[in-house]
C-alpha positions as CSV (number, residue, x, y, z in Angstrom):
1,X,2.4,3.3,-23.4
2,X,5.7,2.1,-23.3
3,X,8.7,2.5,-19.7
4,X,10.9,5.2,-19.9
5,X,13.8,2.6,-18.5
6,X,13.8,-0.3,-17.1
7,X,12.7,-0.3,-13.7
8,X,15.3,1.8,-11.4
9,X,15.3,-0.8,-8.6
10,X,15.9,-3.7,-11.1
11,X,18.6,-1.2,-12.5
12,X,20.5,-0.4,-9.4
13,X,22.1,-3.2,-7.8
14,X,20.6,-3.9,-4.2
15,X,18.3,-1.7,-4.7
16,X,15.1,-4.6,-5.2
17,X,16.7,-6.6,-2.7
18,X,16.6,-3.8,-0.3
19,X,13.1,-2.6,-1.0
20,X,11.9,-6.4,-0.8
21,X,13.5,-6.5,2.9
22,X,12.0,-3.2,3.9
23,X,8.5,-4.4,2.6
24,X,8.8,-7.4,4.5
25,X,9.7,-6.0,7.9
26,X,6.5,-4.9,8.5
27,X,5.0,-8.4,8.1
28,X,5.4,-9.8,12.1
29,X,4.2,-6.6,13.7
30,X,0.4,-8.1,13.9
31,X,-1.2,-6.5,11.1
32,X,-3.5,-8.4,9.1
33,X,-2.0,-8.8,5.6
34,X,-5.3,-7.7,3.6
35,X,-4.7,-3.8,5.9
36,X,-1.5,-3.9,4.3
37,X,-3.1,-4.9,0.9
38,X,-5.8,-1.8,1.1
39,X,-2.7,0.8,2.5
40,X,-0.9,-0.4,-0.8
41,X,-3.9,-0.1,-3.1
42,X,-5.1,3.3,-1.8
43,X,-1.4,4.8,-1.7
44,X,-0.8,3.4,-5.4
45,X,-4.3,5.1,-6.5
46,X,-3.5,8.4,-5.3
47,X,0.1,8.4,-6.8
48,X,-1.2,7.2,-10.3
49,X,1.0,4.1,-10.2
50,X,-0.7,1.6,-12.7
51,X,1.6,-1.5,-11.6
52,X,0.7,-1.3,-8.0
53,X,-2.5,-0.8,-8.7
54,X,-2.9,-3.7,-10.7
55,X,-0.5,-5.8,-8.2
56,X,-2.1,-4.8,-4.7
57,X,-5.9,-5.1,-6.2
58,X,-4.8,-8.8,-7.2
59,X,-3.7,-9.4,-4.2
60,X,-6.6,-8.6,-2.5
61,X,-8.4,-10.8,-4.8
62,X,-6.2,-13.6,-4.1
63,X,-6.7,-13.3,-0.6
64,X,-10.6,-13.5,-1.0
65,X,-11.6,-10.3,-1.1
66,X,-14.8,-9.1,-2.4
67,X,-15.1,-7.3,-5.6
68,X,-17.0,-5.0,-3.5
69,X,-14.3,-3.9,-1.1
70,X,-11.6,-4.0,-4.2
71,X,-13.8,-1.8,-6.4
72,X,-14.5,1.1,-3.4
73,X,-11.0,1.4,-1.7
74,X,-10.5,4.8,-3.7
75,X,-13.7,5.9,-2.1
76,X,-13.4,4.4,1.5
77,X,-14.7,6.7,3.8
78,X,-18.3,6.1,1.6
79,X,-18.3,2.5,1.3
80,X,-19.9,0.5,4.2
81,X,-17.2,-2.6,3.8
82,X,-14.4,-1.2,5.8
83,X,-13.6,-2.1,9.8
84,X,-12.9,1.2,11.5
85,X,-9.1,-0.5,12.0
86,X,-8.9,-0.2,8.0
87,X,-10.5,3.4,7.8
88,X,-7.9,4.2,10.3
89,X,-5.0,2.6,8.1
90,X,-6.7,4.0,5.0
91,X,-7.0,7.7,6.6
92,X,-3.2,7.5,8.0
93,X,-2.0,6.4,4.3
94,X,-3.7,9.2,3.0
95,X,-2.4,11.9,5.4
96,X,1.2,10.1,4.6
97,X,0.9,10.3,0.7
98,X,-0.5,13.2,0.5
99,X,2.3,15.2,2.9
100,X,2.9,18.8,0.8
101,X,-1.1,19.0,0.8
102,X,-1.5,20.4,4.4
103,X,0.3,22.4,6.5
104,X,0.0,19.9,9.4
105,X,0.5,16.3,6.9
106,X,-0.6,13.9,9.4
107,X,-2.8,15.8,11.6
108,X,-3.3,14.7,15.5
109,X,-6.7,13.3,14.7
110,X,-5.7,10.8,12.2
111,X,-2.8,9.8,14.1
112,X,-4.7,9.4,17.3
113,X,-7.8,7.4,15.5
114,X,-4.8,5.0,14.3
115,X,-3.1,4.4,17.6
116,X,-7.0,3.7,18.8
117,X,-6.6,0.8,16.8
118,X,-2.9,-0.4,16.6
119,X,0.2,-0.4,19.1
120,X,3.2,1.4,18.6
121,X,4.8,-1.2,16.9
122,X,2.0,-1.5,14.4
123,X,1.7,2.0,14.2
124,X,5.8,2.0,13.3
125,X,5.1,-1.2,10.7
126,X,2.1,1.2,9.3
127,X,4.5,3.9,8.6
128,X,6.9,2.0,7.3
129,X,4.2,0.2,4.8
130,X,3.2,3.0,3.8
131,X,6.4,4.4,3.4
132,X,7.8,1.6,1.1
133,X,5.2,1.8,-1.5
134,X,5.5,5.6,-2.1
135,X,8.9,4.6,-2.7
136,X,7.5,1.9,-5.2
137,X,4.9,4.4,-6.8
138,X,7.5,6.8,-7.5
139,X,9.6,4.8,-9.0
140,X,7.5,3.7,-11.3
141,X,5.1,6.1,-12.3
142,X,8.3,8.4,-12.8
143,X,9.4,5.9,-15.2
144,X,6.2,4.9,-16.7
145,X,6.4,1.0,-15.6
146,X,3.7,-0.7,-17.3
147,X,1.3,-3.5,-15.6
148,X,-0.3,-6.2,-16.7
149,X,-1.2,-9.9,-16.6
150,X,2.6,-10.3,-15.6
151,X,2.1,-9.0,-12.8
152,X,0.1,-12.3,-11.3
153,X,3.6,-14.0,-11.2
154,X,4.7,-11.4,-8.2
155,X,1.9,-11.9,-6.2
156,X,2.8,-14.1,-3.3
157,X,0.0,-16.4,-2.4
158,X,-2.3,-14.8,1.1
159,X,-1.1,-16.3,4.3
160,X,-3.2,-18.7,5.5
161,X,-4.5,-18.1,9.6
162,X,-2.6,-20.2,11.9
């Protein structure tokens, strides 16, 4: 497999920068960083994006994950590892992905199950989370980015608990 291009936000000036500072917005709302880990993984696997796949699976590693939790985030709502919080993330990155699949995208139930489990500024980091790597999924699965063991030098070592 080889890219169509180069990568459209390395391409466009600003454009990394600018998705870098929306990613990293999200990051002081009170969220614990492996939530947005598993929102990133699950998005990625439902677009088909192989690089953020293989990025947001590493980082989960890094940050101590289980193999277990890593290996079943595509079937979530059947694997016994995930805190309700997550399955509530999980769902609401779903309904968000997935928005020309149902005539109501994020239906009330999803959204209220969320908001159980995070404030309205989490809930606004949550969207915005997931927002940011559909923009990264798009952009490269459109252009056919390629992973691989590169992709260990992106990964910003797991915040440590203060």
């Amino acid at each position: 497999m080889k890219a169509r291009i180069q990568n459209p936000a390395l391409t466009v000036p600003g454009a990394f920068n600018a998705l870098q500072l929306l990613a990293a917005s999200v990051h002081d709302a009170g969220i614990p960083e492996v939530t947005h880990y598993l929102v990133q993984l699950r998005a990625s696997q439902i677009n088909g994006c192989s690089v953020c796949v293989d990025i947001h699976s590493r980082e989960l590693e890094h940050a101590g994950e289980p193999s277990a939790r890593i290996f079943t985030v595509s079937a979530w709502r059947e694997a016994p590892y995930f805190s309700d919080a997550e399955r509530a993330a999980l769902a609401l990155t779903e309904a968000a992905t997935r928005l020309a699949d149902h005539p109501d995208p994020v239906p009330d139930d999803i959204w209220d199950e969320a908001a159980r489990h995070y404030s309205e500024r989490q809930l606004a980091a949550l969207v915005i989370s997931i927002a940011t790597i559909n923009a990264w999924n798009r952009l490269n699965a459109a252009t056919r980015q390629i992973g691989g063991d590169w992709a260990e030098q992106v990964i910003q070592p797991a915040s440590q608990p203060s």
